[in-house]
C-alpha positions as CSV (number, residue, x, y, z in Angstrom):
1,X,19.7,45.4,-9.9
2,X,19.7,43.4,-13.1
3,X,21.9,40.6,-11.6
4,X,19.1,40.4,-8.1
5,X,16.3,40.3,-10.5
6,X,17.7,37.2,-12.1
7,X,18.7,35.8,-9.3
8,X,15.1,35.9,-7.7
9,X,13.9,34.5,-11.7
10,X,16.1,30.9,-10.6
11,X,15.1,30.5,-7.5
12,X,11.2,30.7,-8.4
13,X,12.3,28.3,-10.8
14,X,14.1,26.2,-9.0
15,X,12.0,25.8,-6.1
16,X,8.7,25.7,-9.4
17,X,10.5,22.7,-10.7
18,X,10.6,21.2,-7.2
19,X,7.2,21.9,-6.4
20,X,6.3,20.3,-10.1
21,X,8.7,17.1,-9.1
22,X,6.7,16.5,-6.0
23,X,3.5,16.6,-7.7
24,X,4.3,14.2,-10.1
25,X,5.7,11.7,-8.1
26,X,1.8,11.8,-5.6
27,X,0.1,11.4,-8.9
28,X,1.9,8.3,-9.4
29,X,1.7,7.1,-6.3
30,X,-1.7,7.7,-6.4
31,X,-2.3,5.9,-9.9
32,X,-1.1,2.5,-8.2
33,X,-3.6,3.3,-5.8
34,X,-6.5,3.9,-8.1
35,X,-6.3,0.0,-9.2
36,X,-7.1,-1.5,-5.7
37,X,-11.3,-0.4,-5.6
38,X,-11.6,-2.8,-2.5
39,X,-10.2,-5.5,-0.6
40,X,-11.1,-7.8,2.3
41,X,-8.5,-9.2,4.3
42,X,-7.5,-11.5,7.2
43,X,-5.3,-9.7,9.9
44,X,-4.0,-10.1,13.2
45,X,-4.8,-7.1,15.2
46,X,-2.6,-5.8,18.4
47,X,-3.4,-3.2,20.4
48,X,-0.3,-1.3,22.6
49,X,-2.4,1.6,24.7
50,X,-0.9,2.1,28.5
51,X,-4.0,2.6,30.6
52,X,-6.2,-0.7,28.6
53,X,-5.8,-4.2,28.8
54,X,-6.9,-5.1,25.2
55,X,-5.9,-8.7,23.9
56,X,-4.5,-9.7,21.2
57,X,-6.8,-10.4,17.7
58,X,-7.8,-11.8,14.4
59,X,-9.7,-9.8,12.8
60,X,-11.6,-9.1,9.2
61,X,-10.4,-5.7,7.5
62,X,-12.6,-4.4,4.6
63,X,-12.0,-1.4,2.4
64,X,-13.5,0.4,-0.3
65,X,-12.5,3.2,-2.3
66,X,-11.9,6.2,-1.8
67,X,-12.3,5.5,2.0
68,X,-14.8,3.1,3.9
69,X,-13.3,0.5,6.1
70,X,-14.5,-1.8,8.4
71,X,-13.0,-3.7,10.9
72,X,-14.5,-6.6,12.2
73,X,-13.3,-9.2,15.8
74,X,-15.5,-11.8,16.1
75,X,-14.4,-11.8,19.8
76,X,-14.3,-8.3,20.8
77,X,-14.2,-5.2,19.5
78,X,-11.2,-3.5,17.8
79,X,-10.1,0.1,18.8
80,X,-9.0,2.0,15.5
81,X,-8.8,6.1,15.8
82,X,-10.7,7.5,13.2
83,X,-7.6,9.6,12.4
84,X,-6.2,6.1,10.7
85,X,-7.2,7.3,7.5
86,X,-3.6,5.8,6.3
87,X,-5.3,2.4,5.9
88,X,-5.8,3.8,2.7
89,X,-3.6,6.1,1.4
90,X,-5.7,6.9,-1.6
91,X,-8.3,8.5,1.2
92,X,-5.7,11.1,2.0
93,X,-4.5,11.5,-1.3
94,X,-8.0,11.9,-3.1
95,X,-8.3,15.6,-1.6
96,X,-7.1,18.8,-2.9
97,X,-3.3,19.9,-1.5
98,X,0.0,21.6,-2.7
99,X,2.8,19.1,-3.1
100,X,6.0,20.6,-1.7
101,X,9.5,18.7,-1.3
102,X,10.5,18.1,2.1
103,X,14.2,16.7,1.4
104,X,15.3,13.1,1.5
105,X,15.6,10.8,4.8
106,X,16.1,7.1,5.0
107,X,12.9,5.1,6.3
108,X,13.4,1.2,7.1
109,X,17.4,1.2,5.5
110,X,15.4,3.0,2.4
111,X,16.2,6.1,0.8
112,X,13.2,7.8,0.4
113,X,11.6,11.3,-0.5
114,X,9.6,13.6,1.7
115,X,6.9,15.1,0.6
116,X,4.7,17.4,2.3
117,X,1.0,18.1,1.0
118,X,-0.4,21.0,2.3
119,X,-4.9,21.1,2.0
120,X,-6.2,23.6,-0.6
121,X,-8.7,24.3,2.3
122,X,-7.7,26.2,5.0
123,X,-10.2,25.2,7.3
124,X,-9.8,21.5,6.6
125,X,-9.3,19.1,9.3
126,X,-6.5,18.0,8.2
127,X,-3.7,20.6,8.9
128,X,-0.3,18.8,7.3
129,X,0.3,15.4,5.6
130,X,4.0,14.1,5.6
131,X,5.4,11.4,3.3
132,X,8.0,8.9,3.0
133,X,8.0,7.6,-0.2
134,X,10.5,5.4,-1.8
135,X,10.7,6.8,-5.3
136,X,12.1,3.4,-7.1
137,X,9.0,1.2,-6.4
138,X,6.8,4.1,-6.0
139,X,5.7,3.0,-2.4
140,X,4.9,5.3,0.8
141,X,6.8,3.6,3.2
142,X,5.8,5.7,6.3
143,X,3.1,8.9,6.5
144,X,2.3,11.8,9.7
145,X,-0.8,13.7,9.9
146,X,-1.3,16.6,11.5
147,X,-5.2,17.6,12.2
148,X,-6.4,20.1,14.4
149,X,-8.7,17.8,16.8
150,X,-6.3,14.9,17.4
151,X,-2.7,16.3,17.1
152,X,-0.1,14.3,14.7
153,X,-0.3,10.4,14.1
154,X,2.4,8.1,12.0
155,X,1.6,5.1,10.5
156,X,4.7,3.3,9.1
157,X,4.4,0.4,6.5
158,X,6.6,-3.0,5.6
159,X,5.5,-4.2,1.9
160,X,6.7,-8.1,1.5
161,X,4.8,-10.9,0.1
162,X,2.0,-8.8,-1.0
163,X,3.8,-6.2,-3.0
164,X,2.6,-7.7,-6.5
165,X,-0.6,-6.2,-5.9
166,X,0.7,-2.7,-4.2
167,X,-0.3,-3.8,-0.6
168,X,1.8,-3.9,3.0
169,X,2.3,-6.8,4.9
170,X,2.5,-5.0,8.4
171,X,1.0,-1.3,9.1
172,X,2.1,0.2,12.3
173,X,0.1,3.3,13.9
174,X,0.7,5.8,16.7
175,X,-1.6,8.1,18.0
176,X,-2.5,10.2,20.6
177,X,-4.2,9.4,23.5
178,X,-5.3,12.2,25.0
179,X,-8.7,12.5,23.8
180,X,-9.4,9.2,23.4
181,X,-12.8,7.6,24.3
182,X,-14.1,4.1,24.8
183,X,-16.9,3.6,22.7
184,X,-20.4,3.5,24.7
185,X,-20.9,0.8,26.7
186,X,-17.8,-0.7,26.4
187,X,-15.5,-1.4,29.2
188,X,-11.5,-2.9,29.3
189,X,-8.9,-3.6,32.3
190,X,-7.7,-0.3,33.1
191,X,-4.3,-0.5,34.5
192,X,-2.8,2.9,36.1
193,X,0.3,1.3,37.5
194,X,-1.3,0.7,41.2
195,X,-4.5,-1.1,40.1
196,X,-7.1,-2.0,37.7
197,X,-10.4,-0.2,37.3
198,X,-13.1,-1.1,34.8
199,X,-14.3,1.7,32.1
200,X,-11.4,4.3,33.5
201,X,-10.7,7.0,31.3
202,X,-7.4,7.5,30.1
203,X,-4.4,9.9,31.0
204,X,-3.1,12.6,29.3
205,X,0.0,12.8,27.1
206,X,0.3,9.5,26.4
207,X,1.2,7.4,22.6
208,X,-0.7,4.2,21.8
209,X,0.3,1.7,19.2
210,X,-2.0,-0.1,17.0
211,X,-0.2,-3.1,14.9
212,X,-1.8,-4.5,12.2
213,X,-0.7,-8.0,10.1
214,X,-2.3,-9.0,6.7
215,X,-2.8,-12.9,6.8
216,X,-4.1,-12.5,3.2
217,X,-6.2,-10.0,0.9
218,X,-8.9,-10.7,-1.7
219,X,-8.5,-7.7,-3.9
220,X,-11.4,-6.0,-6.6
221,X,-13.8,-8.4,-5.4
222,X,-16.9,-5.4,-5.6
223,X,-18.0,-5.5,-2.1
224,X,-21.1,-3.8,-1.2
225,X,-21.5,-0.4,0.2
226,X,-24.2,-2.0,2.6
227,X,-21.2,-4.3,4.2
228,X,-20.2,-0.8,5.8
229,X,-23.2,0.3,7.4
């Protein structure tokens, strides 16, 4: 009896100590994050989404902590889920959650560790956050959400020549489609293999792909809250 009592004292520890481990590596990740208060930034903007014909664009990308953002196509308008809260990480992060280790897996030729948070609230939108953080440079290299409206999206990011100031080069999203909407009044190609339709709605089932390429960033620069009205 003694020897099962003990036994069940280590593994509450072991799996404690785990639990700890995976808190303390968010909360550094999440200290880099607390020294970018906003940014504006230059991107090119490329929409993958079977049933639209949406071209290619260069856009303007502004964010303010903990999570505004504005997107802005001088030529158009730019299609961005509102599940993309992984724009900034520090949106997702700055919420209540259990941190619980989810193993290791390689991301990009990268080892990394998973970590799953898990929302205080159990009647938040947000059901299940996953993350792929490389532990050496402290970086989330790729993050899933899982919400109860919109199913689970991945955003995957490559850090290069901006990584001095904690930022990726390229951010890579995929969503669902299925309950997608245009936005009023606003009409693409609509292509369902056999011809095109204007202001179609889309199928069922389906991934899109939103790719995203800094140009350059202008970090701490104390943008206005009005800019994202």
């Amino acid at each position: 009896m003694k020897s099962k009592y003990l036994f069940s004292i280590l593994i509450f520890s072991f799996l404690g100590a785990y639990a700890q481990d995976a808190t303390t590596l968010v909360k550094g990740i999440r200290a880099n994050l607390e020294k970018i208060n906003d940014y504006e930034a230059d991107a090119k903007f490329k929409t993958e989404i079977s049933f639209l014909k949406v071209p290619d664009a260069v856009v303007k990308i502004y964010y303010k902590k903990p999570d505004k953002i504005k997107i802005k196509n001088q030529n158009g308008i730019s299609l961005v889920p509102k599940e993309t809260v992984s724009i900034s990480l520090y949106s997702l992060l700055n919420s209540h959650y259990t941190a619980l280790d989810g193993g290791t897996d390689l991301v990009q030729g990268i080892p990394v560790r998973i970590i799953k948070l898990l929302p205080a609230d159990e009647n938040a939108e947000l059901v299940l956050a996953t993350l792929y953080i490389d532990t050496k440079r402290l970086l989330v290299l790729k993050a899933k959400t899982t919400t109860r409206e919109s199913g689970t999206n991945e955003v995957e990011l490559f850090y290069g020549k901006f990584l001095p100031v904690g930022l990726p080069d390229r951010i890579i999203f995929s969503f669902n489609t299925e309950d997608f909407k245009l936005p009023k009044g606003v009409t693409f190609d609509y292509d369902d293999g056999t011809a095109k339709n204007k202001g179609a709605e889309p199928g069922k089932n389906q991934r899109g792909r939103i790719e995203i390429t800094y140009l350059n960033y202008a970090v701490n620069k104390g943008l206005s809250d009005s800019l994202f009205k």
